[in-house]
N, C-alpha and C positions, 0 to 999 in steps of 0.2 A: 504494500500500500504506500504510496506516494505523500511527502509530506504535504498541507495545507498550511495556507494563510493565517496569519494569529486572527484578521479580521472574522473566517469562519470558527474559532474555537474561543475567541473571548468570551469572558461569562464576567460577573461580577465579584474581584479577587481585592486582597486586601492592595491599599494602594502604595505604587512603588513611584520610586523617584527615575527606573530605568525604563522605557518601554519593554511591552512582553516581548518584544523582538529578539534581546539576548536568551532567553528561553528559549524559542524558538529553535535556536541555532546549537543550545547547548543540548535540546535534546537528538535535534537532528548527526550530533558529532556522535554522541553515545549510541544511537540506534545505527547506524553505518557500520560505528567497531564493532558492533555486536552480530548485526544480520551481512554486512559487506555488500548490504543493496545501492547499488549503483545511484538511484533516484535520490539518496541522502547525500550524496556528494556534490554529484548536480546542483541540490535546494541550497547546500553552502557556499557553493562557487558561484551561483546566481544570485544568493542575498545576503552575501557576505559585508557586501559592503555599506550595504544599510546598515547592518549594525556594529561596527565599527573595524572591520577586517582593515581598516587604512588608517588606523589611530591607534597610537599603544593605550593600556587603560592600565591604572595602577593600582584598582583593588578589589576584591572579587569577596562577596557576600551573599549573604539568601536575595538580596537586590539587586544583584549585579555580579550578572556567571560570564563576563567578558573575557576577563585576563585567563581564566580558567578553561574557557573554551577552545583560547584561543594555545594554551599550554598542551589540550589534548590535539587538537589539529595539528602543530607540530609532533607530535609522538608520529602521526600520520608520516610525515616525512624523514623524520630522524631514522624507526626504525622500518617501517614499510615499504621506502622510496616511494610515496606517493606526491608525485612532483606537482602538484595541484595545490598540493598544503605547504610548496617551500616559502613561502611570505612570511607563515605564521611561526618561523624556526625566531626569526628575528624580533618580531612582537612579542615572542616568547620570553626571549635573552634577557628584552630591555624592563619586562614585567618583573624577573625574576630578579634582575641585576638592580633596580628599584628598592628591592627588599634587604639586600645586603650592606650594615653596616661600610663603609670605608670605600665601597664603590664606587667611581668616579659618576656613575648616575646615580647614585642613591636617594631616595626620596621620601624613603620611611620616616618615623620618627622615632626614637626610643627616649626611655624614661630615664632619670640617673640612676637605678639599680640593675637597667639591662632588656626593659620589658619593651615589644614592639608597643608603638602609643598610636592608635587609629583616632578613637573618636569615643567623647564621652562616657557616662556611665557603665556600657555595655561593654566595654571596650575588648575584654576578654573572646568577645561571639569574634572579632576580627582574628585574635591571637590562634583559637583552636582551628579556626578553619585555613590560616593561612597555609599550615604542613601541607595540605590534600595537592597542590597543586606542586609546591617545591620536592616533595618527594615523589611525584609523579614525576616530572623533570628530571631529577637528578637519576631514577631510573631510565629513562629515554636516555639522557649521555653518556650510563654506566653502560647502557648494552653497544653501544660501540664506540666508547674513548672518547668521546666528545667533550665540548664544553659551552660554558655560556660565554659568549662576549662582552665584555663590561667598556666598553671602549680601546684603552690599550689594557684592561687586564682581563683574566680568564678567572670565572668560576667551574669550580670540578663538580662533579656529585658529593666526594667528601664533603664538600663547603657546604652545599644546602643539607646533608644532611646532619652535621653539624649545629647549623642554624634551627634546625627543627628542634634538635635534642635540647638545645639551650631552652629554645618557648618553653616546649613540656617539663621540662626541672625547673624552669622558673614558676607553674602552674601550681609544680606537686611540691613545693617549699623550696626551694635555691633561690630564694629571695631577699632582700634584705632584713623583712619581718619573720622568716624562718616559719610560714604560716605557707599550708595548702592552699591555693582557692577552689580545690577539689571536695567539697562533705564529704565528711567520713573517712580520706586520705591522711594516714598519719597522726601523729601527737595532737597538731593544732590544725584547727582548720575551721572556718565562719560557721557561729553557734546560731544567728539571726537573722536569719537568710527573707528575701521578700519573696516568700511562696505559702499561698494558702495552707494546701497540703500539709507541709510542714508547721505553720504554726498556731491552727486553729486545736482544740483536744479532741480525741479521739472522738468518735459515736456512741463508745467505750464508756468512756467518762461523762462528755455531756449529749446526750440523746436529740435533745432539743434543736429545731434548724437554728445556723447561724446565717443572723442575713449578710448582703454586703456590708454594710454600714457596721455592724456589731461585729466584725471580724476586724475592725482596724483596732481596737481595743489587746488583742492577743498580737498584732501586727506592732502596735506602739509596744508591747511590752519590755523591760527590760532584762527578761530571761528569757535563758538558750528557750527554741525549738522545744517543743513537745518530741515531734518526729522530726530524725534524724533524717532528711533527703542524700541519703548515701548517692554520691560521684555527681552530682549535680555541679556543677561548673558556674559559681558565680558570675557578675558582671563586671567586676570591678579594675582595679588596675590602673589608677588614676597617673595625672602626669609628675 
């Protein structure tokens, strides 16, 4: 079956700052690697450039599967020879070479303990998912010796993988607070987390519905959790 138009499949989704278009394309990448149906390659060589196949993008989130897409369209090339996808080797580079401290393009930001800094409260939702795409990568260059081009310097796969391990031990306590932002990881780890779940009591204890309003009462409170939200990934991570 032949990919369609976001125009025939829109419905009413929560609202994004990206158009559905990078969706689009990211599913069409994934369904290609998977079936090797011709007609999804087509879909990306023909509307790639609407969504941004001719601009690097430097951040990839549940909003925004560009840098991402464009990191599996290069695997396309690296390990397949699929010369249709050599554009995206480069888009790829400059995505990844972005993320790397001391890189002559670097354009992340990090914190003075070490931690990537995206954006506000949540900031952590940017740190876990950043791995998916540098390890994807740095597998693409490890299967035949590659590299990223950073200008005049080279990233290996060591390096991203490297980079990756630093995020996760910084998540799971190699911080400067010596504190998990994982529940339930470790010695220490956030006792007052903003999740219903966790901090209303049990049905157990108080049988009675909690409305919204009367939940912020257990919400303001200044004791840990009732329940413990074991590997829940806070938001935090401040600059």
């Amino acid at each position: 079956m032949a990919p369609l138009s976001s125009n025939h499949h829109q419905r009413s989704y929560q609202s994004s700052d990206v158009s559905s278009e990078d969706e689009l394309l990211w599913c069409a990448t994934w369904i290609h690697r998977v079936s090797q149906n011709a007609s999804y390659l087509s879909y990306i060589q023909s509307n790639g450039h609407v969504i941004g196949s001719d601009d690097d993008d430097f951040s990839f989130s549940w909003d925004d599967k560009r840098a991402a897409t464009k990191v599996f369209l290069a695997k396309g090339f690296i390990v397949n020879n699929i010369g249709e996808l050599q554009a995206y080797k480069q888009h790829s580079d400059n995505y990844i070479c972005s993320l790397i401290p001391g890189s002559p393009n670097s354009q992340a930001q990090y914190t003075p303990g070490g931690l990537f800094y995206k954006q506000g409260q949540s900031n952590l939702q940017y740190v876990t998912i950043s791995p998916f795409p540098l390890l994807t990568y740095a597998k693409c260059l490890d299967s035949n010796g590659g590299y990223a081009s950073c200008g005049s310097s080279m990233v290996t796969s060591e390096t991203l993988i490297t980079q990756t391990k630093k995020k996760n031990n910084y998540i799971l306590g190699d911080n400067p607070m010596k504190m998990s932002y994982m529940v339930g990881f470790g010695d220490k780890y956030p006792m007052r987390i903003h999740h219903r779940g966790s901090s209303v009591p049990s049905v157990h204890d108080l049988p009675d519905r909690i409305s919204c309003d009367a939940g912020h009462k257990y919400f303001n409170s200044q004791s840990p959790n009732p329940h413990i939200l074991v590997v829940a990934i806070v938001g935090g991570g401040g600059r």
